[in-house]
C-alpha positions as CSV (number, residue, x, y, z in Angstrom):
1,X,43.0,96.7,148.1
2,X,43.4,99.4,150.4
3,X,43.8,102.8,149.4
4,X,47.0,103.7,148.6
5,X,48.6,106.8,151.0
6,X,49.3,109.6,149.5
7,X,53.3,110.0,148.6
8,X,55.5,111.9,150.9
9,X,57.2,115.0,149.4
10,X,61.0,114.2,149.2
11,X,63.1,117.6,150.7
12,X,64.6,119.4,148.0
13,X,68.1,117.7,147.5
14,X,70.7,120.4,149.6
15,X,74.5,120.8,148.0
16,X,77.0,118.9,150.0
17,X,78.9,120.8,152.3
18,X,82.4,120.7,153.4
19,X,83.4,122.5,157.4
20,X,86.7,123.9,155.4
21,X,87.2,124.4,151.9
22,X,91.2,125.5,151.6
23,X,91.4,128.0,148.7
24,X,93.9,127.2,146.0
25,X,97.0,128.3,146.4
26,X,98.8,131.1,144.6
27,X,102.0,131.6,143.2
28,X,102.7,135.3,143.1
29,X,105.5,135.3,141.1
30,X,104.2,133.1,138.2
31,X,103.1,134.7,135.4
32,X,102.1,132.1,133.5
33,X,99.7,131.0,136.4
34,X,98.2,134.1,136.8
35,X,97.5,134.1,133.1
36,X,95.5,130.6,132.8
37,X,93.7,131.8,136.1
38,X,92.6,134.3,134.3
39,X,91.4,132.5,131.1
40,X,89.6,130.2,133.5
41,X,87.8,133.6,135.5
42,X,86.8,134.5,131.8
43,X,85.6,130.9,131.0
44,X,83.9,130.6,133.7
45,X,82.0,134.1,133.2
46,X,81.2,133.1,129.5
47,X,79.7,130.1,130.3
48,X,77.6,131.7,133.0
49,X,76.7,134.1,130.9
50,X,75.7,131.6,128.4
51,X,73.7,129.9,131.2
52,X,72.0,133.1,132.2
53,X,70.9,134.2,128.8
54,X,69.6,130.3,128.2
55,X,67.7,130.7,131.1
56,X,66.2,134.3,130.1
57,X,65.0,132.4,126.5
58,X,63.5,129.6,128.3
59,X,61.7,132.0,130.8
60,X,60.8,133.9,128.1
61,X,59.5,131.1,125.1
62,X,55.5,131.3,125.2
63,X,53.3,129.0,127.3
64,X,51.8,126.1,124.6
65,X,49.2,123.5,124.5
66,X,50.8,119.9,125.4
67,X,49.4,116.0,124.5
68,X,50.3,112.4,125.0
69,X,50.2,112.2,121.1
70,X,46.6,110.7,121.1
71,X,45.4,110.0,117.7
72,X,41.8,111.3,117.9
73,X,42.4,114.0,120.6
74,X,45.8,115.5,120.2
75,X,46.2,117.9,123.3
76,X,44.6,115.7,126.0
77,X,47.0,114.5,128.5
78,X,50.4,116.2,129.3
79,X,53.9,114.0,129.2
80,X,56.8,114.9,131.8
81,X,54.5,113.4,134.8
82,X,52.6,110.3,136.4
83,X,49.8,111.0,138.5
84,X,49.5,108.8,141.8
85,X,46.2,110.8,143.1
86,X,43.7,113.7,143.2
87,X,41.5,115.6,146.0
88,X,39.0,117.3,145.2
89,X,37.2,119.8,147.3
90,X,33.8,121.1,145.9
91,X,31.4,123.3,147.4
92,X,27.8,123.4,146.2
93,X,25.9,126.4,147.0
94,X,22.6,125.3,145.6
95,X,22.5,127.0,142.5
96,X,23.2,124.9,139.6
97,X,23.7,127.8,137.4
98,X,26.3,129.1,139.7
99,X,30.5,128.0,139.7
100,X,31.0,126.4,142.6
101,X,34.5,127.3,144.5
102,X,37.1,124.5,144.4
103,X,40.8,122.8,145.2
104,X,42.2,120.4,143.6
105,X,45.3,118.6,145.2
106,X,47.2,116.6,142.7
107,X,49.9,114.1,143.9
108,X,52.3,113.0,141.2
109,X,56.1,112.4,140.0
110,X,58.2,113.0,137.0
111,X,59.1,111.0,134.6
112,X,61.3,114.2,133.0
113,X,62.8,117.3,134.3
114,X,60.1,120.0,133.6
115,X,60.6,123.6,134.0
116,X,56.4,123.8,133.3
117,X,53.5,121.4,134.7
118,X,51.3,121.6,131.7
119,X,47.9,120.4,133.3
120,X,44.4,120.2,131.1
121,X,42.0,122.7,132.5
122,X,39.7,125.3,131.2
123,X,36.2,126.8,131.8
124,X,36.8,127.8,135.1
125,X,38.4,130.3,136.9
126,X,42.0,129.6,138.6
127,X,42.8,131.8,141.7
128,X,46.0,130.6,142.6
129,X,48.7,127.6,141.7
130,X,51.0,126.1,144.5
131,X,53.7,123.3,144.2
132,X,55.0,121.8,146.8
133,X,53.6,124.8,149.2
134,X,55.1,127.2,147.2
135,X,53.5,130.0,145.1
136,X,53.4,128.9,141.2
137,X,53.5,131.1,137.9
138,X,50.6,130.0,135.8
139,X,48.7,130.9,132.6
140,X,46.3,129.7,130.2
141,X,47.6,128.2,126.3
142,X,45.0,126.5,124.6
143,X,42.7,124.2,127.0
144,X,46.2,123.8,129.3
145,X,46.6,125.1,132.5
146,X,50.5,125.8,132.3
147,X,52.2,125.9,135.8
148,X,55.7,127.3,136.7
149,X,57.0,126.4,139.6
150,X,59.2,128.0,142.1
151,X,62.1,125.8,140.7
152,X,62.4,123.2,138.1
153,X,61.1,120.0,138.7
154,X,63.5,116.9,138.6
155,X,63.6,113.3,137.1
156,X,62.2,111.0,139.8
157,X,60.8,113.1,142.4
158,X,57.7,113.7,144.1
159,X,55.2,116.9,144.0
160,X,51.9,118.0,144.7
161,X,50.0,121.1,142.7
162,X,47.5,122.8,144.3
163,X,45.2,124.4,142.2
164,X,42.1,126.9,143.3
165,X,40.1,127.4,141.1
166,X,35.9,127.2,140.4
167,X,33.8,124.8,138.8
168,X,31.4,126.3,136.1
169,X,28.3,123.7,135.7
170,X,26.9,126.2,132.7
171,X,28.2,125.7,128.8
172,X,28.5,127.4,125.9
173,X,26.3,125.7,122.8
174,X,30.1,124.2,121.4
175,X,30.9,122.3,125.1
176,X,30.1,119.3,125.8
177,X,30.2,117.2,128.6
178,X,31.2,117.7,132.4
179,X,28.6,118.8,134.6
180,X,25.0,117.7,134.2
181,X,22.7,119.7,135.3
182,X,19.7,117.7,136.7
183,X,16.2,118.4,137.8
184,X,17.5,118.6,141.4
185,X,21.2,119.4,141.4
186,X,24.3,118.5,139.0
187,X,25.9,114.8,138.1
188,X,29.2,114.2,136.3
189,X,29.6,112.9,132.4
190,X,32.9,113.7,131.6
191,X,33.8,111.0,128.6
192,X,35.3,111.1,126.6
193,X,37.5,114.6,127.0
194,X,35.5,116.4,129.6
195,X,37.1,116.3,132.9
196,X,39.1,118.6,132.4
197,X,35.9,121.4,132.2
198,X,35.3,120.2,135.6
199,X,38.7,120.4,137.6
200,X,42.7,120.3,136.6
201,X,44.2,116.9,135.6
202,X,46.2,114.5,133.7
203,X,42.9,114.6,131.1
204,X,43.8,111.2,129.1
205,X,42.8,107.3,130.3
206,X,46.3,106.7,130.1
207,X,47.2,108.2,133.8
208,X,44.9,106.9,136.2
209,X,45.3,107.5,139.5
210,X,43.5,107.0,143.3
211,X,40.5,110.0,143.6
212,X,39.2,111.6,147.0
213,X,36.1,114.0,147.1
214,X,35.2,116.0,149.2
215,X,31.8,118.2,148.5
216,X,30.1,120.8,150.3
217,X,26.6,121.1,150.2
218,X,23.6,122.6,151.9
219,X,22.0,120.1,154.5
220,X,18.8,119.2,152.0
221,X,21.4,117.7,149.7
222,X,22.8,114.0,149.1
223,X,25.8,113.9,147.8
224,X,27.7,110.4,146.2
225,X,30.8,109.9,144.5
226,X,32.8,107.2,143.2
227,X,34.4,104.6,145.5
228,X,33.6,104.3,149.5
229,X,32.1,106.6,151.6
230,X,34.4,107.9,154.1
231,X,32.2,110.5,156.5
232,X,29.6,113.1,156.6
233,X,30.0,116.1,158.9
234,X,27.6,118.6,159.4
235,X,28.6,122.2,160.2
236,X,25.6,124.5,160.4
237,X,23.5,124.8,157.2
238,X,26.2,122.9,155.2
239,X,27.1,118.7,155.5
240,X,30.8,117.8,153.9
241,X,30.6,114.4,152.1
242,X,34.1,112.3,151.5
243,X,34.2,109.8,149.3
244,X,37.6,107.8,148.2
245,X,37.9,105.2,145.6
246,X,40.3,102.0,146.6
247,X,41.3,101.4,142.9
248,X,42.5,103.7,140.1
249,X,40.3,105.5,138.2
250,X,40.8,107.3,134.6
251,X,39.6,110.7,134.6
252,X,36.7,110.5,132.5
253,X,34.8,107.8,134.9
254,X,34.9,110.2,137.7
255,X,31.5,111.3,139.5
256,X,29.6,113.2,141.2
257,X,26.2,113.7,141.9
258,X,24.7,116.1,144.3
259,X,20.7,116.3,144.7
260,X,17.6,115.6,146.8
261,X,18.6,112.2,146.5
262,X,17.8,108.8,148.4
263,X,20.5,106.6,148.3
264,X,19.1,102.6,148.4
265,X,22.0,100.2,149.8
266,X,21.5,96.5,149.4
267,X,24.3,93.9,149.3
268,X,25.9,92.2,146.1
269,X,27.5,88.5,145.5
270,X,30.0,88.0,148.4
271,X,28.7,90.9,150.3
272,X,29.7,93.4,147.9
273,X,27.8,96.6,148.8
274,X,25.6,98.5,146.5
275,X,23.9,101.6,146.7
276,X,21.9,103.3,144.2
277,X,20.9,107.0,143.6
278,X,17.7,108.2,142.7
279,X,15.4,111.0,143.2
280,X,13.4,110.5,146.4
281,X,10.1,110.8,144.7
282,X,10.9,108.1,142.7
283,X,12.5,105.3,145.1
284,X,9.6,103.0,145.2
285,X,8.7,103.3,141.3
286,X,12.3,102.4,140.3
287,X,13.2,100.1,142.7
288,X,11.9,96.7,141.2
289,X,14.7,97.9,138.3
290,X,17.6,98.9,141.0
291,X,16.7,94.9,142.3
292,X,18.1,93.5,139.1
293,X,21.7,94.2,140.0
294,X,22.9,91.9,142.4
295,X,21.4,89.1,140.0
296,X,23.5,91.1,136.8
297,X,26.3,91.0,138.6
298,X,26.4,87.5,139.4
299,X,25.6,86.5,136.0
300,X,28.5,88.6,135.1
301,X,30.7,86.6,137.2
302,X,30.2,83.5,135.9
303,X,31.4,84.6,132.8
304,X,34.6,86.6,133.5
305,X,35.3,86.7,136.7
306,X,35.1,88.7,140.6
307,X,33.7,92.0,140.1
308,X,36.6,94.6,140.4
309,X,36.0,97.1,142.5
310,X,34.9,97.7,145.8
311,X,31.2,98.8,145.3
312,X,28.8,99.2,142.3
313,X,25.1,101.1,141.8
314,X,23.4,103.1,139.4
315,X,22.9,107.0,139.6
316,X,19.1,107.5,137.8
317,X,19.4,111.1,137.5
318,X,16.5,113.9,136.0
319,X,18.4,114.4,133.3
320,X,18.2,114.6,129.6
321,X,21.5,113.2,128.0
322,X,20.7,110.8,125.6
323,X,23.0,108.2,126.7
324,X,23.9,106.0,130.1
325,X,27.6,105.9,130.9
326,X,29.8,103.8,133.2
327,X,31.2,105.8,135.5
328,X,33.2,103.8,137.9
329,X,31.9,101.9,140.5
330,X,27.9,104.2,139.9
331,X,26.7,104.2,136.3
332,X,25.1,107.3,135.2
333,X,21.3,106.5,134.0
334,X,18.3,108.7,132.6
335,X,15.6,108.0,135.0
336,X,13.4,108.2,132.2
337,X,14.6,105.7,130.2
338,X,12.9,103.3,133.0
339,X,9.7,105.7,134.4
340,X,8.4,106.4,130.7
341,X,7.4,104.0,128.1
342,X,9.6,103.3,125.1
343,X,11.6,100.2,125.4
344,X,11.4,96.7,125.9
345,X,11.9,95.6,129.3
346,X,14.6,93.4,128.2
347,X,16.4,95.9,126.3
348,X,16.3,97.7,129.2
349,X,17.9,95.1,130.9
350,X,20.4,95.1,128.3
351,X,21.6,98.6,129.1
352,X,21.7,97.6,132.2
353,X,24.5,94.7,131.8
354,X,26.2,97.2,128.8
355,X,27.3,99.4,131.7
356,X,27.7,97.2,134.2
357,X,30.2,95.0,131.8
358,X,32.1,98.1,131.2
359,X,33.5,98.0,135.2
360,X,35.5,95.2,133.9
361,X,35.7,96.2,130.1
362,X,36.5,100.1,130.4
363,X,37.1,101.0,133.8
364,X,39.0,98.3,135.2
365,X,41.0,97.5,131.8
366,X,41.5,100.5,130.8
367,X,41.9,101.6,126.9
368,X,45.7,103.3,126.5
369,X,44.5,105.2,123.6
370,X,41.0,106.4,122.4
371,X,41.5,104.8,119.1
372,X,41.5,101.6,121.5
373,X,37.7,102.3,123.0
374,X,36.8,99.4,120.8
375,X,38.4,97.2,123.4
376,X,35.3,99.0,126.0
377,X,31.9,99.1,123.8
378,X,32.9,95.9,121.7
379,X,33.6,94.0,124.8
380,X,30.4,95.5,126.5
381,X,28.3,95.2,123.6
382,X,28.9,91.6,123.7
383,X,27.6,91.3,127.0
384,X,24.9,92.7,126.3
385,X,24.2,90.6,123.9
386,X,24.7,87.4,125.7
387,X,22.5,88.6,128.2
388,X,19.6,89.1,126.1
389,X,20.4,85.5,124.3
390,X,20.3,84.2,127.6
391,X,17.7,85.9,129.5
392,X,15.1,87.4,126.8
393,X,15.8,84.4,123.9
394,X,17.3,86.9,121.7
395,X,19.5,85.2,119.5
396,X,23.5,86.9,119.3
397,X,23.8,85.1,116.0
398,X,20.9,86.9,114.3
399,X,22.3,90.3,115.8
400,X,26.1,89.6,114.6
401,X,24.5,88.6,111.4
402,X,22.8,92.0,111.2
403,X,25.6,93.9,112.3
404,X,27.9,92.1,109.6
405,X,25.2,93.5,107.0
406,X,25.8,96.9,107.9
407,X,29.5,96.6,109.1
408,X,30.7,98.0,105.5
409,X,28.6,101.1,105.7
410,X,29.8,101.9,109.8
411,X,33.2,101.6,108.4
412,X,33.3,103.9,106.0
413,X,31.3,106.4,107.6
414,X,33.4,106.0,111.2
415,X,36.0,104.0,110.1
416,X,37.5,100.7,111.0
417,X,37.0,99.4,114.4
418,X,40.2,99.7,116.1
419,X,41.1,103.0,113.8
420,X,38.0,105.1,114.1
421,X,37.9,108.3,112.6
422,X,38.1,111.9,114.7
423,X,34.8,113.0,116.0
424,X,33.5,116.2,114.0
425,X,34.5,119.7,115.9
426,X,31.7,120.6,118.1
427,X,30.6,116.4,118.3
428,X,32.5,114.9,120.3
429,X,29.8,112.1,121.1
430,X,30.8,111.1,117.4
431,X,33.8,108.8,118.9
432,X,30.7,106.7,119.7
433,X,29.5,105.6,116.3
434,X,27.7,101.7,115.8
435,X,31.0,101.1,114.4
436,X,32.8,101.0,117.7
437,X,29.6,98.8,119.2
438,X,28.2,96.0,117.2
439,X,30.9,96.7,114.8
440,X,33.7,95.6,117.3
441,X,31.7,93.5,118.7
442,X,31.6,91.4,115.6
443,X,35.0,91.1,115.8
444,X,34.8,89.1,118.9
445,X,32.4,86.8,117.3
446,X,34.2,86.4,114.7
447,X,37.4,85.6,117.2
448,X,35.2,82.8,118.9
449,X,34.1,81.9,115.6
450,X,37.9,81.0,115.0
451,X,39.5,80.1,118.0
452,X,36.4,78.0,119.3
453,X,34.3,79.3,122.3
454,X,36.4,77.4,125.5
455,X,39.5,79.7,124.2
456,X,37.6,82.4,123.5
457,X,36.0,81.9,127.0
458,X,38.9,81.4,128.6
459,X,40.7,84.3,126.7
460,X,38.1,86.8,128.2
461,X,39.2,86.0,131.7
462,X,42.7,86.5,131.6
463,X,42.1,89.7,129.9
464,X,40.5,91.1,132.7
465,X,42.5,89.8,135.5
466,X,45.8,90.1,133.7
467,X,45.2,93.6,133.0
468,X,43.2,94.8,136.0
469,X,43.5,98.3,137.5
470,X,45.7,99.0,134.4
471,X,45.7,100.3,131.0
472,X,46.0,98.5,127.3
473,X,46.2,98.6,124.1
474,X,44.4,96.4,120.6
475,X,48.3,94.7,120.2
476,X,48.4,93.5,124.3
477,X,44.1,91.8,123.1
478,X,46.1,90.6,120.0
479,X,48.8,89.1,121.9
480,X,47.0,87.6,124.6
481,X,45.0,86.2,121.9
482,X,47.6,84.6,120.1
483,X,48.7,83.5,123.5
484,X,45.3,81.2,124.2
485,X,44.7,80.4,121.0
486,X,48.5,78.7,120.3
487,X,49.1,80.4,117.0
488,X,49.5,83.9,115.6
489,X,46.0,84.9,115.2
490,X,47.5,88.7,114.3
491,X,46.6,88.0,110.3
492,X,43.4,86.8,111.3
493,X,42.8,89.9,113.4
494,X,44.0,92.6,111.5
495,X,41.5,93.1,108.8
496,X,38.6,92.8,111.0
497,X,40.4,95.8,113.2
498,X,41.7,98.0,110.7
499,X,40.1,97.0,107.2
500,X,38.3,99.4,105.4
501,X,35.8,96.1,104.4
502,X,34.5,93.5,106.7
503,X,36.2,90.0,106.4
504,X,34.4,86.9,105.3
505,X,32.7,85.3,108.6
506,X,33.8,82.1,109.8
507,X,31.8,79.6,109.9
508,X,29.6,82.0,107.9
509,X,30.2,81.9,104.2
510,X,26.5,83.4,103.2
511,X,26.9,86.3,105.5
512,X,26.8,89.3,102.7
513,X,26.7,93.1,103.0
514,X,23.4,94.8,102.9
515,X,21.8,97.8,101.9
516,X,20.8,100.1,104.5
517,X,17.1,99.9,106.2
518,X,15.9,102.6,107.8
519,X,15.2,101.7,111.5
520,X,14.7,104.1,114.6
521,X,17.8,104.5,116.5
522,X,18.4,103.1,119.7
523,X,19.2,104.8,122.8
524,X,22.9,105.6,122.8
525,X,25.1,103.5,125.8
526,X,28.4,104.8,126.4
């Protein structure tokens, strides 16, 4: 698909004007028609009046947090608007501990009339708003970047918000997410609310839109973002990198990585090309893992279908997060996950297919809600699993029937699948609980359990390519369900989703809860 241009600005709409406009006439003599001229003169003034003082209280009401009414994050996202695309311009100066000076150009249209553009942005510094070239009001209410424009903005029309501002890569002990800073530079891990510490945006997966960067940095320094590259040009001491993206992205998959980095390109199924990230040093030692991918991929394919995007790779960064993630079209690694021993080699592997699944699962089909991210890890979980049945003779059915064990006890300490309970303030990673893993992806065993695996099969491809690029929601995977299987499945479904106890298995009657066993926890995949 080729990247979508950005939308032209529609002119503000001018009065319609008349080359002679004959005043009303007057009858001097009438007394009765001066007297209703004169009610309408004082009408007329009353209701401007009115108009005027309306406009004062509006002016005047306080600036306040906005939300798309998310269940588990209330003020993320802002109604009123749709956003077709971002720019972002980053410069890097090569301190990591330093803000780094940005504009973000944000293309969109309105779905309401808005007097404010409520955008999510803190932890940074904002210099000046414009909309549509035109100086903006702006002020801070909660973690909202509140914007007043020069005029209200319209139903139906086109705008663009330009907002400069810096990009602060340090955090207080109670932030989390954003920025990562590396061994050699800073990468990006902005799920699940985090984006919006980075640059101004529509901050919920619900609004995804096309992405250009553009990032400054001094000549010893790589930079790679998400999509395909679109030039490199040097001036002086500095090289600007552009990057665009040919598919919509959420704002929590977006990244960045800037470093001393080597960037290995090799070509995917169909010639799809991939390039990885990692430090130089390490190119050689890491490269019989970056090897694996065109063969994950593939394997991938047969099960549900054409890779979805335009490119693919893994970012191994110095970093110490204690999770992978699947940012779009690069997944975000810990190169020491695969440079230090620890792990299996096919667990590692695993991980490996967990985020690559999640292009499809995640990125590509995109969770409306957050209470919906079962729909990502289940699905990728499951993969996973497959995977190592397939590859390292692990068998799914003795993991499902371990995760069944334990499925009572990750419900009521994160709540049912498809209803998980709010992360804890200050642990945020919390959304990510087994629960919304093997949890929900017992579910999906328990679906092909049911339905029988050609329908369960077949129901995981149309999912992906009847949804593609977009968002949805647990009752659109209930639906479609009900669709393959030829009968309302949504009894069947429902307890597994939202049941504070785990439903007898099919096919399964022995399956029973079980007491905990204390194990060492695995490394977390987002």
């Amino acid at each position: 698909m080729p990247l979508s241009p950005r939308p032209r600005l529609r002119p503000p709409t001018q009065p319609e004007t008349s080359p002679y406009h004959p005043r009303p006439r007057v009858e001097p003599d009438t007394r009765a028609h001066r007297t209703r001229s004169a009610r309408r003169r004082y009408r007329k003034a009353a209701l401007l009046a009115s108009a005027v003082s309306l406009c004062l209280v509006a002016a005047a009401a306080p600036a306040e947090p906005l939300g798309v009414g998310d269940r588990l994050f209330p003020y993320l996202g802002n109604p009123g608007y749709d956003v077709a695309s971002y720019d972002l311009a980053l410069t890097y100066s090569g301190a990591q501990d330093k803000p780094l000076e940005a504009v973000t150009t944000i293309d969109a249209w309105t779905t309401a009339d808005l007097e404010r553009v409520n955008l999510d942005f803190t932890h940074g510094t904002v210099r000046s708003v414009e909309v549509d070239g035109l100086p903006a009001g702006f002020t801070s209410a909660g973690e909202d970047l509140v914007v007043t424009p020069h005029h209200p903005l319209t139903e139906g029309r086109w705008f663009r918000i330009t907002v400069r501002h810096t990009s602060d890569p340090v955090y207080g002990k109670d932030e989390q997410g954003g920025w990562v800073r590396t061994a050699d530079g800073l990468a990006m891990a902005n799920q699940a609310d985090a984006a919006h510490l980075v640059f101004p945006s529509n901050d919920h997966p619900s609004d995804k839109a096309m992405f250009t960067f553009r990032v400054t940095a001094p000549n010893a320094y790589t930079v790679v973002a998400n999509g395909l590259p679109g030039g490199a040009d040097r001036d002086g001491p500095t090289t600007t990198w552009t990057y665009r993206t040919r598919h919509p992205m959420a704002t929590e998959l977006a990244q960045v990585s800037i470093g001393r980095s080597a960037v290995v390109r090799r070509e995917g199924p169909h010639g799809l090309p991939l390039r990885d990230v990692v430090p130089a040093t390490d190119r050689e030692k890491l490269e019989p893992w970056l090897a694996k991918t065109p063969g994950q991929i593939a394997w991938m394919e047969s099960k549900i279908g054409q890779y979805p995007f335009e490119t693919y790779g893994v970012l191994m960064a110095q970093a110490s997060t204690g999770f992978e993630l699947e940012t779009q079209t690069l997944s975000l690694f810990e190169k020491s996950l695969f440079t230090e021993p620890g792990y299996p080699k096919w667990y590692l592997e695993s991980i490996m297919v967990h985020e690559l699944s999640h292009q499809w699962f995640g990125d590509s089909v995109t969770p409306r809600a957050w209470s919906d991210v079962w729909l990502n890890e289940g699905h990728a979980t499951w993969y996973e699993a497959l995977y190592s049945e397939e590859t390292a003779n692990r068998p799914m059915e003795a993991r499902m029937k371990a995760a069944y064990g334990a499925s009572d006890r990750w419900r009521e300490a994160g709540g049912p699948p498809a209803r998980p309970k709010p992360p804890a303030p200050g642990q945020k990673i919390d959304l990510f609980r087994p629960n919304v893993y093997d949890g929900a992806a017992l579910i999906l065993y328990a679906l092909r359990q049911e339905i029988g695996r050609p329908a369960f099969e077949r129901l995981e491809r149309l999912w992906v390519r009847e949804h593609r690029d977009a968002t949805a929601t647990t009752g659109d995977f209930v639906r479609l369900a009900s669709a393959v299987a030829g009968r309302d499945l949504g009894d069947f479904l429902r307890p597994w989703l939202y049941d504070r106890k785990t439903p007898p298995m099919p096919g399964h009657p022995d399956w029973k809860p079980t007491a905990a066993a204390k194990a060492a926890e695995p490394h977390l995949r987002r």
